[in-house]
DRENDO-819605 format. One line per field, with one value per atom (N, C-alpha, C, O): residue number from 1; x, y, z. Coordinates in steps of 0.1 Angstrom, whole numbers. Atoms other than C-alpha are relative to their C-alpha. Example, Ala and Ser with C-alpha at 12.3 -4.5 7.8 and 13.67 -1.06 7.14 Angstrom:
! DRENDO-819605
num [1:1:1:1:2:2:2:2]
x [9:123:9:19:-9:137:-8:-3]
y [-12:-45:12:12:-11:-11:11:22]
z [0:78:0:7:0:71:8:9]
! end
This chain:
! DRENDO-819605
num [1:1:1:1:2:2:2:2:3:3:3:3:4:4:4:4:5:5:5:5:6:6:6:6:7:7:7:7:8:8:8:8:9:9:9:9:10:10:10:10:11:11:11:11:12:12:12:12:13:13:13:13:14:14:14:14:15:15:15:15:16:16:16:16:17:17:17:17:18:18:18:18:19:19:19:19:20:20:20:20:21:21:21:21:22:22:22:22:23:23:23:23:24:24:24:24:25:25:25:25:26:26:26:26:27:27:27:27:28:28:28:28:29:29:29:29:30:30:30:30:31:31:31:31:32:32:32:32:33:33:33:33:34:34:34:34:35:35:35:35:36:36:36:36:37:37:37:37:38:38:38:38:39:39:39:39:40:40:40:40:41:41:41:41:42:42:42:42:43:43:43:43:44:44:44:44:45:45:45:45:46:46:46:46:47:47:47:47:48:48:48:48:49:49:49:49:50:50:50:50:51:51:51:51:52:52:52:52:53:53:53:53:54:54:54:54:55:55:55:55:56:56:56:56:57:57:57:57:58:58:58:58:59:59:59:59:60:60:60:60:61:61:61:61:62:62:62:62:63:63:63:63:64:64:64:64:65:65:65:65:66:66:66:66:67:67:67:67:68:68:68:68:69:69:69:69:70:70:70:70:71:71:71:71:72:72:72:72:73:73:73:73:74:74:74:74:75:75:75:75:76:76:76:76:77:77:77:77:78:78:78:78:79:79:79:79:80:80:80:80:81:81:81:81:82:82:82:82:83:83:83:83:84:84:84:84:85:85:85:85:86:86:86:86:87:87:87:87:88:88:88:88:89:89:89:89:90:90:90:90:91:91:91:91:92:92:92:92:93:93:93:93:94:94:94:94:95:95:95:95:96:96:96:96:97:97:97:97:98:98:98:98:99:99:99:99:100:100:100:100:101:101:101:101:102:102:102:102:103:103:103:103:104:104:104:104:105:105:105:105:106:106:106:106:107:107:107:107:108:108:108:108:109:109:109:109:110:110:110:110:111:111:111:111:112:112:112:112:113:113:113:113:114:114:114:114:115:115:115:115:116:116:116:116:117:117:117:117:118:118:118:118:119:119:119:119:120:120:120:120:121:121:121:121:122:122:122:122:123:123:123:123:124:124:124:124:125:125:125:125:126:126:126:126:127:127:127:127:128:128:128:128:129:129:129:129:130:130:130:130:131:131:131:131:132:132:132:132:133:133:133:133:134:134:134:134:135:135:135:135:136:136:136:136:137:137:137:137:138:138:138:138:139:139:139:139:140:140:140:140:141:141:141:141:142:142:142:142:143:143:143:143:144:144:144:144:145:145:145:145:146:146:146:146:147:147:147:147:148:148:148:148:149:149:149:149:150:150:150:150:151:151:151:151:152:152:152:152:153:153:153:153:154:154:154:154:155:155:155:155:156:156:156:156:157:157:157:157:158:158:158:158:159:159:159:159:160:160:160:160:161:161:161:161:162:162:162:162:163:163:163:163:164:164:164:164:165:165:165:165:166:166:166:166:167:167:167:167:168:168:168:168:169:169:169:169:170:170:170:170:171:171:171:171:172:172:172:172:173:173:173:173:174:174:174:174:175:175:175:175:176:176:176:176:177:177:177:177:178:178:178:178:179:179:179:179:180:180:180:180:181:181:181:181:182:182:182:182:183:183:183:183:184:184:184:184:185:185:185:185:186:186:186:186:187:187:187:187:188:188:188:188:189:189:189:189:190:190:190:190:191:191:191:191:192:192:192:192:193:193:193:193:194:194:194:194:195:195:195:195:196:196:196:196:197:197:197:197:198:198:198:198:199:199:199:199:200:200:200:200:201:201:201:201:202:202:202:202:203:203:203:203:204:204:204:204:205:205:205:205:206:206:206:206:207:207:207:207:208:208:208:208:209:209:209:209:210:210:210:210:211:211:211:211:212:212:212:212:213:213:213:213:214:214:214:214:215:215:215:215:216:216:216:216:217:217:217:217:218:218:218:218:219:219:219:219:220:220:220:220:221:221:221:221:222:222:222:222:223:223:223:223:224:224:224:224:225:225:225:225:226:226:226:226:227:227:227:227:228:228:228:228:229:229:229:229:230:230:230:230:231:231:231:231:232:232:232:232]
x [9:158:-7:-2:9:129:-7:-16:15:113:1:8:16:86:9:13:-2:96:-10:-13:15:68:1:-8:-3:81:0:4:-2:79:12:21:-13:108:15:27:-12:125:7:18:-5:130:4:10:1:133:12:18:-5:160:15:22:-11:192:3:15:0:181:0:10:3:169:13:17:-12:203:9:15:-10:224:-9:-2:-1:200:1:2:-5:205:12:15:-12:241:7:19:2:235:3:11:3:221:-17:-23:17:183:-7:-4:9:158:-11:-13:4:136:-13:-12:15:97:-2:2:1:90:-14:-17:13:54:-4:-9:8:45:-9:-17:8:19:-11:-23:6:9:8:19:-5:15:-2:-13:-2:23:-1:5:6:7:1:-6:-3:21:-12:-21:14:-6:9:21:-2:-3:0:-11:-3:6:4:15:-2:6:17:23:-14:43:4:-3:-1:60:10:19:-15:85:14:19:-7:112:12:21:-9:132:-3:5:7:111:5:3:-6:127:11:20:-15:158:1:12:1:146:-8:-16:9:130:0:11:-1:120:-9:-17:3:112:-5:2:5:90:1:-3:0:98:8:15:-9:118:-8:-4:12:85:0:0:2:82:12:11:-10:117:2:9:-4:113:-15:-15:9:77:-2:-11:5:90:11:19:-12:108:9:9:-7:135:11:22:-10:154:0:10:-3:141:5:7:-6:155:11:16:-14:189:6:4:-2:204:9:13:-7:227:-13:-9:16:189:4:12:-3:192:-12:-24:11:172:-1:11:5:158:-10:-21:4:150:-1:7:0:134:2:-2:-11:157:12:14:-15:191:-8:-5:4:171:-7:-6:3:152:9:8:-13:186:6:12:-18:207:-14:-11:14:170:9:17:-3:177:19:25:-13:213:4:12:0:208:-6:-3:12:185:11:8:-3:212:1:6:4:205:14:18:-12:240:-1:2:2:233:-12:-23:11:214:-3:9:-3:204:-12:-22:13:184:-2:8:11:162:4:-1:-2:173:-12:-14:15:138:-14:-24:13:114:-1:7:7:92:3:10:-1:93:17:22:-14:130:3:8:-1:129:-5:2:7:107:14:17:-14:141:9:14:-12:165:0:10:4:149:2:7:2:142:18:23:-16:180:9:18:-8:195:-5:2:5:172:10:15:-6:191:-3:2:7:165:-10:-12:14:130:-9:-19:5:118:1:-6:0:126:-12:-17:8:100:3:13:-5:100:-7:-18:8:87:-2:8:1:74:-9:-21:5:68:-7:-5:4:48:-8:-9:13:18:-14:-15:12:-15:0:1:2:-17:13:24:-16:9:-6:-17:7:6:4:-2:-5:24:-5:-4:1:16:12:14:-14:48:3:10:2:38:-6:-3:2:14:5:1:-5:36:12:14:-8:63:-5:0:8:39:-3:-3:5:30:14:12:-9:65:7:18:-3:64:3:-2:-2:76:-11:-23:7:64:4:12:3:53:-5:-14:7:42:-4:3:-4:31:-3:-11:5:30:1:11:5:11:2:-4:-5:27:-1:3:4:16:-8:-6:6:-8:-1:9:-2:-13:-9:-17:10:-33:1:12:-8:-34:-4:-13:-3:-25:-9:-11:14:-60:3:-5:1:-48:14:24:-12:-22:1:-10:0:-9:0:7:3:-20:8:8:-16:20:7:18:-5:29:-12:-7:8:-2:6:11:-3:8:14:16:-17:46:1:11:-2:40:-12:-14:6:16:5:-1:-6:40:13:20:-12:68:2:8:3:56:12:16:-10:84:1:-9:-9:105:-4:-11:4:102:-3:0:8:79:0:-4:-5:89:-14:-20:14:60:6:15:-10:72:-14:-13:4:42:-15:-16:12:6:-13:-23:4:-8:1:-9:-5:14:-10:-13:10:-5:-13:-16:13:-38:-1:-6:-2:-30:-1:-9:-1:-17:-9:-16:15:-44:-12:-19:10:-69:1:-8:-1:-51:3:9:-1:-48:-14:-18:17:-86:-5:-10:5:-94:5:-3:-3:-71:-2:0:3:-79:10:8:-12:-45:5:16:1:-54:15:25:-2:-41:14:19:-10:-7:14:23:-6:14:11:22:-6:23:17:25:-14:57:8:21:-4:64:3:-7:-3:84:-10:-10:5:62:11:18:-8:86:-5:-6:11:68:5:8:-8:84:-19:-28:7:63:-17:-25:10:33:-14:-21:9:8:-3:-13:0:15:-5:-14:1:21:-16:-19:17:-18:-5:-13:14:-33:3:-4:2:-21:3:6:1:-22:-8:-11:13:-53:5:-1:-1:-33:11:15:-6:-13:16:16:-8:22:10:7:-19:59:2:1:-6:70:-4:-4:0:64:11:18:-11:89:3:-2:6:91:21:31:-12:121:-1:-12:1:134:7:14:-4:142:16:21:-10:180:8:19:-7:181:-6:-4:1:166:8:4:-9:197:0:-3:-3:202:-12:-11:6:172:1:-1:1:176:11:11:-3:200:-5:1:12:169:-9:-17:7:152:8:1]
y [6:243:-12:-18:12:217:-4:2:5:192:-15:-22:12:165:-15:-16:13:129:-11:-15:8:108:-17:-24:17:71:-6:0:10:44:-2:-5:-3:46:-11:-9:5:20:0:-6:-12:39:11:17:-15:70:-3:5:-1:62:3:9:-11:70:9:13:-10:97:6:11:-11:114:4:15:-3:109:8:15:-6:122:17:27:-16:153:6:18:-5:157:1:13:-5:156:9:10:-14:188:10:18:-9:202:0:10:-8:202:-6:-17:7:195:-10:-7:7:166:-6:-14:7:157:-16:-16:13:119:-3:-8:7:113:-9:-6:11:79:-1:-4:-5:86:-18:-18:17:44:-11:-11:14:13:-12:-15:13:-17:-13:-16:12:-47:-13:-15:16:-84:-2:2:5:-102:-12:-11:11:-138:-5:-2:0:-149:-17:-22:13:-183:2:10:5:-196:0:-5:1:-192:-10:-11:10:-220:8:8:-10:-196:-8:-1:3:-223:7:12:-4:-213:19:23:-17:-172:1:-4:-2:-164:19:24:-16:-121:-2:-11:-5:-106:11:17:-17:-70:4:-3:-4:-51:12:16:-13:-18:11:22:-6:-11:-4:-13:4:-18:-15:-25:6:-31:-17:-27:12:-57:-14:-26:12:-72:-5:-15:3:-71:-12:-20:7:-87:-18:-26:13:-118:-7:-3:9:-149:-5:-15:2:-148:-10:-8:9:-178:-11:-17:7:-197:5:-2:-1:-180:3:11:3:-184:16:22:-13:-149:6:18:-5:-147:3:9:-5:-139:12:19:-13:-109:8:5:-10:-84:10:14:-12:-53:9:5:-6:-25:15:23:-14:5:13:22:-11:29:-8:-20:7:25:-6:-17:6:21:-11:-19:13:-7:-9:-20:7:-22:-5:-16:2:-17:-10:-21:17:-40:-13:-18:10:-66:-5:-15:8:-65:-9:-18:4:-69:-11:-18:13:-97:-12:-24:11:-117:1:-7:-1:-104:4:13:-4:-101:8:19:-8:-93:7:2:-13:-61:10:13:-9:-31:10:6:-12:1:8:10:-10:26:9:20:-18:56:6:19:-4:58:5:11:5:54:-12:-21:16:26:1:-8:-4:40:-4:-10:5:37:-16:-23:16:5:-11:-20:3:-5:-6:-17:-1:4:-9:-19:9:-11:-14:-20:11:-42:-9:-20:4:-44:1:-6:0:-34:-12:-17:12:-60:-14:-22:14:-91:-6:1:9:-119:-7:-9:6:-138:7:15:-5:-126:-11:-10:15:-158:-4:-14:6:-161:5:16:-8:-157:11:9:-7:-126:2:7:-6:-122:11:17:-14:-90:3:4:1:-84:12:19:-15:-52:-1:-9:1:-43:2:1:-2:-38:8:5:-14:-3:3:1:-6:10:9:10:-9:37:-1:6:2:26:-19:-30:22:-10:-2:1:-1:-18:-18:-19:6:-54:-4:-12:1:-45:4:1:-6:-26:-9:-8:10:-56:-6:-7:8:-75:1:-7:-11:-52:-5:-9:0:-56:-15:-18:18:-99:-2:-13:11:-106:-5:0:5:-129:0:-5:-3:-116:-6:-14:6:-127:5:1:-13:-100:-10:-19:6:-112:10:13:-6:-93:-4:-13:3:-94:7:3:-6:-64:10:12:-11:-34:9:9:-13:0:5:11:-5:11:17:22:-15:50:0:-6:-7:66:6:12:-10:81:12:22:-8:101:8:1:-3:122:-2:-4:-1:121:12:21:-17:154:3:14:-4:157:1:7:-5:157:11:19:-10:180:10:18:-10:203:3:14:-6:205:2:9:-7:209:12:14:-9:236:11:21:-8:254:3:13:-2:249:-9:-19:8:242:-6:5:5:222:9:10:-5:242:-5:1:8:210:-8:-10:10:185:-10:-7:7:152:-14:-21:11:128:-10:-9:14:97:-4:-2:6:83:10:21:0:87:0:8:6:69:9:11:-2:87:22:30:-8:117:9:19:-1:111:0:8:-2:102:13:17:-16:139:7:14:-14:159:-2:7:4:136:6:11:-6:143:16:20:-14:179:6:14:-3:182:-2:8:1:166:6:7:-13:189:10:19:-15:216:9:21:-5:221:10:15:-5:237:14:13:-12:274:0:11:-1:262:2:8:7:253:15:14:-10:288:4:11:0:289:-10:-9:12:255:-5:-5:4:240:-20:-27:13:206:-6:0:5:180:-16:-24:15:147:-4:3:13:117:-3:-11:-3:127:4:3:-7:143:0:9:4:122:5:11:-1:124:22:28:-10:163:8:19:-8:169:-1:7:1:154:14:20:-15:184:14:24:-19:214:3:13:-6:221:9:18:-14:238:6:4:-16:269:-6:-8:3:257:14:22:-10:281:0:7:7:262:-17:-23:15:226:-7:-1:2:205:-15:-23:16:169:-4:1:7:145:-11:-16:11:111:-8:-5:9:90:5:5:1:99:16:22:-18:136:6:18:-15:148:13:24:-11:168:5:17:-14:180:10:20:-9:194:12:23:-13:216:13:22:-11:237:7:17:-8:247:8:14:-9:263:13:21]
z [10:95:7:15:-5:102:-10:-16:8:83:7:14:-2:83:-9:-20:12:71:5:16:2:63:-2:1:4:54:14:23:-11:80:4:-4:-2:104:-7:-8:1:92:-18:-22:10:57:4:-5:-7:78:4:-3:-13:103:-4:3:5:80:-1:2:7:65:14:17:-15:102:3:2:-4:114:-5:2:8:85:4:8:0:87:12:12:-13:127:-2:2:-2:122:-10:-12:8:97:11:12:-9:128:-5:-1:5:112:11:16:-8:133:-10:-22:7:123:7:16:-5:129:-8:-19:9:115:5:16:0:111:-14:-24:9:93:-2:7:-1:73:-7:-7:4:60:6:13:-12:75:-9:-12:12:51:11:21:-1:56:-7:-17:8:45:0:7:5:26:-3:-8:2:26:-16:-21:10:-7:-11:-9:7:-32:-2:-10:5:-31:-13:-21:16:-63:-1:7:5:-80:-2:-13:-3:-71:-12:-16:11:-100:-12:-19:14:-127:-7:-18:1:-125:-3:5:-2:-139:1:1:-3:-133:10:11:-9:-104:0:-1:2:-104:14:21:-18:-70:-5:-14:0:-72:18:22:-15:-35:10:5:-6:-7:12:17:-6:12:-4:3:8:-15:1:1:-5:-6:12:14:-10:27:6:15:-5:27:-7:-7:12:3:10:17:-7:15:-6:-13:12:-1:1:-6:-3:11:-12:-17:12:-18:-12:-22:14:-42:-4:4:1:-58:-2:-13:4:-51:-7:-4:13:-85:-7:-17:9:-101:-4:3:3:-121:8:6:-9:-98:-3:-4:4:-108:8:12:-11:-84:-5:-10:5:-89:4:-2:-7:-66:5:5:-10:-46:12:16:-13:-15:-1:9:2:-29:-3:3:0:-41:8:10:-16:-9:10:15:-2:5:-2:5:4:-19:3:4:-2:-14:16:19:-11:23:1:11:1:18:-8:-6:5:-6:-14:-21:19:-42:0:8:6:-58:-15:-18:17:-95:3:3:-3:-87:-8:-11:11:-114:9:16:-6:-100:-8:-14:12:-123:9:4:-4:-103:6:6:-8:-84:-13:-9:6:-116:-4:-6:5:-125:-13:-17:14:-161:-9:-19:3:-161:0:-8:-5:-144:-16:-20:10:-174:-15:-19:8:-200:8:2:-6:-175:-2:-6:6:-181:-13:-15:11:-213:-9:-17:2:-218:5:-1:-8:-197:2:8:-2:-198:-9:-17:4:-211:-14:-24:11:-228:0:10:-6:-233:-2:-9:-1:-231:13:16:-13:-195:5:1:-7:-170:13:20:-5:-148:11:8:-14:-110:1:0:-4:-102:9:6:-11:-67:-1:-11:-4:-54:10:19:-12:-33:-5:-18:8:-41:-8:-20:11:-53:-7:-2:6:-79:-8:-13:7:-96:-17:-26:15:-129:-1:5:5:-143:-9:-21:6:-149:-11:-21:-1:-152:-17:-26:19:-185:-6:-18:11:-200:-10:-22:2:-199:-10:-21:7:-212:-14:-23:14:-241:-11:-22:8:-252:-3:-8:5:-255:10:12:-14:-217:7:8:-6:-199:19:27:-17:-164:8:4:-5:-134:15:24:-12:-106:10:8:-13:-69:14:21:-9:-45:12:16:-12:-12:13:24:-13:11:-8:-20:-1:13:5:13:-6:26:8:1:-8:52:3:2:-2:59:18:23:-10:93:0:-10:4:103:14:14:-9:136:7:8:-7:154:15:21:-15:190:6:1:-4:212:0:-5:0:217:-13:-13:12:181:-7:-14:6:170:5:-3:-6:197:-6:-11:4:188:-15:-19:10:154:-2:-14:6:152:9:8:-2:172:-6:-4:8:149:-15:-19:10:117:-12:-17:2:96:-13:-18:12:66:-10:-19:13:43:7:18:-2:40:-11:-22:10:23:-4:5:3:7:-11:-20:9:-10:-12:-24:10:-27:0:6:3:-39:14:16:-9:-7:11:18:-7:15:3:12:6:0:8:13:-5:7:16:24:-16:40:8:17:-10:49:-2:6:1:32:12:18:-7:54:14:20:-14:87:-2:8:4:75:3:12:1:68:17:23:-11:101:12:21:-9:124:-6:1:1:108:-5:-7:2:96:-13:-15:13:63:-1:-8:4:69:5:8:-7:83:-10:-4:6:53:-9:-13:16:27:9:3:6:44:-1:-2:0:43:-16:-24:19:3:6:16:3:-5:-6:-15:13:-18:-1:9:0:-36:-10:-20:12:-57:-11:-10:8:-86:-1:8:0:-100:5:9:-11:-86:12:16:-16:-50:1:7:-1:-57:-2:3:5:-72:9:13:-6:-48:15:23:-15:-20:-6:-1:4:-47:4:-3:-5:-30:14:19:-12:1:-8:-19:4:-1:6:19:2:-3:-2:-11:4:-4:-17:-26:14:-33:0:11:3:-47:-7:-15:5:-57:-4:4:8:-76:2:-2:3:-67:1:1:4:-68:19:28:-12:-38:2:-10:1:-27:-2:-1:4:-36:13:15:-12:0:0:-3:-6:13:-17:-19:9:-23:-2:-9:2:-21:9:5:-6:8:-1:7:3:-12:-10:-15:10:-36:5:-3:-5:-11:11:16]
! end
């Protein structure tokens, strides 16, 4: 078996291994490139919550000011096991939705009177931020990095995959998305794909590539890779 992993290696580099020592073979093309964005300091006293939409977002904050008993809120394990590396002790994870994350919140805040950090990047595809808001908290988002897309391949990865085009193909976001259809469009790569399963961390990401000819499609959550390759 062979598949495609799309995340920046240093999300990637677990997962590759666990599935080499399957025996799978494994292509890794990063398909965006996150970009710290300089950022207004926050009174890291004034927070008794912090909520993370990514693992990016923990890695792009400085988190020395802040006291890491904070209740922290993370919207997968992989953003969690971030924060825990970084220091965060009281940690809670949504199971890889924002939507969840949303409930987890609203279930476990303390006060709602406290104020609540909420890191991310530019683009998000849920406003997790207004919806908080909607329900009386008091938010406060802080924009810390951006996404650039991947506009080209190398003649040594085009060539080796269009001789052995990957089984599954794993797409994490929205972004990550657009990215592939683009470098798809511009090799030429349209007609490669109908025995290949699509698999995309929700509906979003999945629309924007029902335009090629796909095996099967398939919607999961951060953490379920390997279980997926007993569905196909």
């Amino acid at each position: 078996m062979h598949v495609l992993l799309t995340r920046p290696l240093e999300d990637s580099i677990e997962l590759i291994k666990r599935f080499k020592d399957r025996g799978i073979t494994v292509s890794h093309l990063p398909l965006i490139k996150i970009n710290r964005i300089n950022y207004p300091k926050p009174n890291s006293s004034e927070y008794k919550t912090i909520v993370f939409t990514s693992s990016n977002a923990v890695r792009n904050l400085d988190t020395k000011v802040f006291d890491k008993n904070i209740s922290c809120f993370c919207v997968g394990d992989a953003t969690e096991k971030t924060a825990k590396q970084k220091g965060f002790h009281n940690t809670f994870s949504a199971g890889g939705s924002a939507k969840n994350l949303k409930e987890l919140i609203l279930q476990n805040l303390e006060k709602r009177t406290e104020k609540i950090l909420y890191i991310s990047g530019e683009l998000v595809s849920y406003d997790l931020d207004k919806d908080l808001s909607k329900e009386g908290l008091n938010v406060q988002r802080l924009i810390n990095y951006s996404v650039s897309h991947i506009k080209d391949l190398s003649s040594d990865f085009l060539s080796e995959l269009k001789k052995k085009i990957p089984d599954i193909v794993y797409i994490y976001s929205q972004n990550s998305a657009v990215s592939f259809l683009n470098l798809i469009k511009k090799y030429e790569l349209d007609d490669y794909w109908m025995k290949t399963n699509l698999m995309c961390i929700g509906e979003k990401s999945s629309s924007v590539l029902n335009e090629l000819k796909w095996k099967k499609i398939f919607l999961f959550n951060p953490g379920e890779e390997e279980y997926l390759l007993y569905k196909i």
